[in-house]
PAGU-837677 format. One line per 10 residues: number of its first residue (from 0); their letters; for each residue x, y, z of C-alpha. Coordinates in Angstrom, 3 decimals. Layout:
# residues N
NUM = a = X,Y,Z; ...
This chain:
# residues 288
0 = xxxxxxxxxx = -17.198,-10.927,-10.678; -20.072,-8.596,-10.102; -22.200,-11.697,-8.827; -19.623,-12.497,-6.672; -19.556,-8.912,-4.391; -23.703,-9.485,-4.543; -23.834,-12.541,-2.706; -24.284,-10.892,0.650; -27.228,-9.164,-0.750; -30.160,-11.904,-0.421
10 = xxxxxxxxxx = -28.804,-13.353,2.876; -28.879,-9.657,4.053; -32.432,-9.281,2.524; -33.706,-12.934,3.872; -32.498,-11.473,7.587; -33.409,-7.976,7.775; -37.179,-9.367,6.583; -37.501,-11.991,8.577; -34.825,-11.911,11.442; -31.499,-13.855,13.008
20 = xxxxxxxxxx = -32.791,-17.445,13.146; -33.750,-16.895,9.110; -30.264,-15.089,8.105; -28.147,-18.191,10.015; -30.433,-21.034,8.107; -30.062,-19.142,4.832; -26.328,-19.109,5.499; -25.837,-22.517,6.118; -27.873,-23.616,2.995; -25.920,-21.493,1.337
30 = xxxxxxxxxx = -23.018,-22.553,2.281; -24.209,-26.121,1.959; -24.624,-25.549,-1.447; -21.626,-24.185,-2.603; -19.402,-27.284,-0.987; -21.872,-29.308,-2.716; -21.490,-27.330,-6.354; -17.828,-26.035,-5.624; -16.165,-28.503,-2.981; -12.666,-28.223,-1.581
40 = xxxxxxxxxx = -12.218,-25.246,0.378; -14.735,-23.220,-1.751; -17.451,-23.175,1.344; -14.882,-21.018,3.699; -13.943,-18.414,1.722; -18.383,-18.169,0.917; -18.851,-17.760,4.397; -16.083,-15.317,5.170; -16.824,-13.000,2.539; -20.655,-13.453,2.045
50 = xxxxxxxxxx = -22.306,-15.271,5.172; -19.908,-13.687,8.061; -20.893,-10.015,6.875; -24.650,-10.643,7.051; -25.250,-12.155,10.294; -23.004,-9.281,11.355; -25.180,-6.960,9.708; -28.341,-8.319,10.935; -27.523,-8.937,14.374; -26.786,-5.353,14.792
60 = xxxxxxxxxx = -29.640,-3.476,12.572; -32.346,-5.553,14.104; -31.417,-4.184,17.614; -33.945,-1.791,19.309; -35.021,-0.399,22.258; -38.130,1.186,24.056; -37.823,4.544,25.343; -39.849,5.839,28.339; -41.957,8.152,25.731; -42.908,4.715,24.249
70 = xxxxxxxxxx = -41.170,5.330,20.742; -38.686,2.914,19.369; -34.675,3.533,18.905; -32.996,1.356,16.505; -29.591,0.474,16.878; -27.475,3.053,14.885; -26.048,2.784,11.570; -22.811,4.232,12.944; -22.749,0.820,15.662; -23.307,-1.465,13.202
80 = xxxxxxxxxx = -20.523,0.141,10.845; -18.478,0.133,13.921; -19.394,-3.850,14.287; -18.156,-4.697,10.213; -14.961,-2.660,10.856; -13.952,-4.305,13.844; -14.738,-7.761,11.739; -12.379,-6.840,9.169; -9.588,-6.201,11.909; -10.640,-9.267,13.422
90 = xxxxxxxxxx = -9.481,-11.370,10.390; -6.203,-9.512,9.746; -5.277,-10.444,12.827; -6.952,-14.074,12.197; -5.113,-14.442,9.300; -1.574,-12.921,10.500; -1.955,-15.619,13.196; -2.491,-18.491,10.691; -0.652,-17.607,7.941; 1.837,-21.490,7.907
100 = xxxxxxxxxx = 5.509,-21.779,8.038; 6.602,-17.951,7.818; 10.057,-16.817,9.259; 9.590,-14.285,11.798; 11.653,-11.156,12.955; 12.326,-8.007,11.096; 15.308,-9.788,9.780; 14.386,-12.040,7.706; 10.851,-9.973,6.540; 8.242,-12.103,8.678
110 = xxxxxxxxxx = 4.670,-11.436,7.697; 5.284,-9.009,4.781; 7.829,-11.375,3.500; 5.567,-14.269,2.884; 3.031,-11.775,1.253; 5.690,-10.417,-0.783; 6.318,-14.535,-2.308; 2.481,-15.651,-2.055; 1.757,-12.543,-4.361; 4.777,-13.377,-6.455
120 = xxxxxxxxxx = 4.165,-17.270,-6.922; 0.652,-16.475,-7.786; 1.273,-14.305,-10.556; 3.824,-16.368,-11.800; 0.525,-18.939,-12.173; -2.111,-16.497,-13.142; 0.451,-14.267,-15.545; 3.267,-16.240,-16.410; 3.768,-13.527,-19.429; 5.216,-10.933,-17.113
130 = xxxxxxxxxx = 8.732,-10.396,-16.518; 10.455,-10.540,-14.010; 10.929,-6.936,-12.963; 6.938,-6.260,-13.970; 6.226,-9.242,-11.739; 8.677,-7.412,-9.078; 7.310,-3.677,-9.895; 3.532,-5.509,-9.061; 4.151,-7.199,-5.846; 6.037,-4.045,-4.492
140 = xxxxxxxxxx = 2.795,-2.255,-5.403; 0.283,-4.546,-3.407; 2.714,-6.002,-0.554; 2.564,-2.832,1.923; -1.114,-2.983,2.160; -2.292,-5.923,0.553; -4.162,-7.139,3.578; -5.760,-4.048,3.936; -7.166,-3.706,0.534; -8.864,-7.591,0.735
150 = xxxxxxxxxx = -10.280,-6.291,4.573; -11.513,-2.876,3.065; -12.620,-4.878,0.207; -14.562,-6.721,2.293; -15.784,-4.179,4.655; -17.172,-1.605,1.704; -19.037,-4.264,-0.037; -20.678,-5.454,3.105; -21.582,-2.020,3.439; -23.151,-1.571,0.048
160 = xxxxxxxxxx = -24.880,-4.714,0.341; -26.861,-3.703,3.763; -27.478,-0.292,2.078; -28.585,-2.473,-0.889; -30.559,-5.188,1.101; -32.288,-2.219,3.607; -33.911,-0.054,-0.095; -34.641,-3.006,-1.589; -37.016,-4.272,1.042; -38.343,-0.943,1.848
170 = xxxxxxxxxx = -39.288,-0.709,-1.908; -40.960,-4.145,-1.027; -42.676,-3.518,2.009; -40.761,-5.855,3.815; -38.832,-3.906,6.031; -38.996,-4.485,10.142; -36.439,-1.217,10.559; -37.422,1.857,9.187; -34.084,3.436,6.915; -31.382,5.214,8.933
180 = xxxxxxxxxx = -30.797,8.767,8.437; -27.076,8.357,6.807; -26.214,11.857,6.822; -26.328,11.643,10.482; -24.033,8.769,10.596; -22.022,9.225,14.023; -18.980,6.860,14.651; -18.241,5.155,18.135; -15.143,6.771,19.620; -13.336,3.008,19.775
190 = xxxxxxxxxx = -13.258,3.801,15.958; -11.161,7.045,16.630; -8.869,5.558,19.752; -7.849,2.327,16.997; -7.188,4.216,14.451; -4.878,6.404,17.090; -3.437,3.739,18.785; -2.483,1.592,15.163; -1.457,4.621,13.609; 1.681,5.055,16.317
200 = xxxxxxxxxx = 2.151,1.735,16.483; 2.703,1.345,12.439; 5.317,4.275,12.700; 7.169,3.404,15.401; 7.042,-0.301,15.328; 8.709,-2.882,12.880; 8.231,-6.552,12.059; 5.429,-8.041,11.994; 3.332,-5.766,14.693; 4.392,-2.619,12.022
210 = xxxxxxxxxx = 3.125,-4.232,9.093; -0.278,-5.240,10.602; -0.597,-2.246,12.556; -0.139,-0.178,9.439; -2.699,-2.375,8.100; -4.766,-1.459,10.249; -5.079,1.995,9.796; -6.285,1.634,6.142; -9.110,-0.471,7.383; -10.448,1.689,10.001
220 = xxxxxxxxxx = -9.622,4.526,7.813; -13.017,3.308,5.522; -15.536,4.080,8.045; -14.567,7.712,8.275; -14.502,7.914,4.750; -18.033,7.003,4.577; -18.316,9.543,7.893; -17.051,11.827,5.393; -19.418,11.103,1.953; -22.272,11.536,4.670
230 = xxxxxxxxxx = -20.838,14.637,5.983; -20.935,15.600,1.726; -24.610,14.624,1.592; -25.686,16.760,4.449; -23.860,20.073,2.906; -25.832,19.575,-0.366; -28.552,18.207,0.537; -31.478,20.391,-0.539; -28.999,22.904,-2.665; -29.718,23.738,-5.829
240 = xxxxxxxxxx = -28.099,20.976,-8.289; -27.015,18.455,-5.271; -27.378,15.920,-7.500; -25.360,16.715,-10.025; -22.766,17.643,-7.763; -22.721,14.364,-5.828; -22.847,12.506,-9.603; -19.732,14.485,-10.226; -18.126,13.846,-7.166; -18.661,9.681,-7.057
250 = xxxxxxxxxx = -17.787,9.691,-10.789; -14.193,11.498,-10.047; -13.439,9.399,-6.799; -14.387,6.412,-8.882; -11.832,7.247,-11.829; -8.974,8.705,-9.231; -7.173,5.964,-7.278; -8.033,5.073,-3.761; -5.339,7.762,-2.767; -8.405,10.140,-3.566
260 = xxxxxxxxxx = -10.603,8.653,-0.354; -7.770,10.268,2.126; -9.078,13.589,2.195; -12.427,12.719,2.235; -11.402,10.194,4.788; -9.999,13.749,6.626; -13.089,15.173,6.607; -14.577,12.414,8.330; -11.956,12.650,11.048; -12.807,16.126,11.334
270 = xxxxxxxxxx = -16.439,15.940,11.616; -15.393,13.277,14.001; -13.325,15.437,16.378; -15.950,18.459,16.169; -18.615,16.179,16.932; -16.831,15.548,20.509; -15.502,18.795,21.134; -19.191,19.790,21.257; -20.105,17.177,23.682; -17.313,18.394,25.880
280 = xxxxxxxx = -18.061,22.063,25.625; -21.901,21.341,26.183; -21.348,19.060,29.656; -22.139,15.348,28.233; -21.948,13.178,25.297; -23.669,10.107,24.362; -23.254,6.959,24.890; -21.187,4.864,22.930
């Protein structure tokens, strides 16, 4: 399992080294290989969850421009971030569009519905030792969000696997970028109008466009969660005992349950806001 969410992590390496032409080879022989070892479907899934995420990645980190002073700007961690979240929405949409033979309307439960019995029939297969009401009490656990935990699934391990792939070549020598600062981590303001815009769309709509929409907001939720561990890194940086504070602090959010990201989540959102009210109040902004 733990090989599995690493197999970004030498496809990311292979890029960030040696550039785009490199990562897309490396993902096709990749991907080669596993329809050769695996067959069936087993290459798609590879390239959604492994390949997909590092071209992303690469594309986007190996960006840079020349400034008139002659220094060099890399394209910002917060961009590229932006770039993997807007991936992960991509394929709930992707695969709300593709999911076969689903009745639609609120009526008769439409996309939720046929998440509801996939989750069902496939723990009838994998855990035929439940009953029937702990087989019930499980799928009405996962069902609301269940396509938002396989996108944010997605999305964080790409993230720790470019984190990963980025101190692992610098340790090398082999990095082209030099390392973000990732306590400065600044979001695009898309991020903020999405998460808006599917937020009143989950609570007022129903159907289908509710359930994705709701969706939604869990996804794009993740990068100002991570807006709001950098936000944590900047207070203690350089504070007496930082690191056994930030120890402490992974360890809890790593034994609570994901209901323990939301307020660090809010933190991002208000480091988020603040960080705009100031470019109002001071005449200009940046770019995004």
């Amino acid at each position: 399992m733990l090989l599995s969410y690493l197999a970004p992590l030498p496809l990311m390496m292979v890029g960030l080294f040696r550039g785009n032409g490199t990562a897309a080879v490396a993902g096709l022989a990749a991907t080669a290989a596993v329809a050769l070892v695996a067959g069936g479907f087993a290459p798609l899934p590879f390239a959604v969850v492994a390949v997909l995420p590092s071209l992303v990645v690469v594309r986007q980190a190996l960006l840079w421009r020349e400034n008139a002073d002659g220094s060099v700007e890399w394209y910002p961690p917060g961009l590229v971030l932006g770039w993997l979240t807007g991936t992960g929405l991509a394929l709930i949409l992707i695969g709300a569009i593709l999911v076969p033979d689903r009745p639609d309307g609120v009526e008769n439960g439409g996309l939720q519905a046929w998440v509801a019995d996939t989750i069902g029939r496939t723990l009838e297969m994998v855990a035929p030792g439940l009953t029937v009401e702990q087989r019930k009490a499980a799928s009405d656990w996962w069902v609301p969000f269940f396509p938002a935990m396989v996108a944010s699934s997605w999305l964080v391990m790409a993230v720790v696997n470019a984190v990963a792939a980025q101190g692992f070549l610098v340790r090398l020598g082999r990095n082209r970028r030099p390392t973000p600062s990732y306590r400065g981590l600044e979001l695009p303001l898309w991020l903020g109008v999405v998460l808006a815009t599917a937020a009143a769309t989950g609570a007022m709509a129903e159907g289908d466009l509710g359930y994705v929409a709701r969706n939604a907001v869990v996804v794009t939720l993740i990068p100002f969660a991570l807006l709001g561990l950098a936000t944590v890194h900047g207070w203690a940086a350089g504070r007496p005992n930082a690191r056994v504070f930030l120890v402490v602090l992974y360890g809890g959010l790593f034994l609570a349950s994901a209901w323990a990201f939301v307020p660090v989540a809010g933190l991002g959102l208000v480091r988020f806001m603040t960080r705009f009210r100031r470019a109002e109040s001071s005449g200009g902004g940046k770019e995004e």
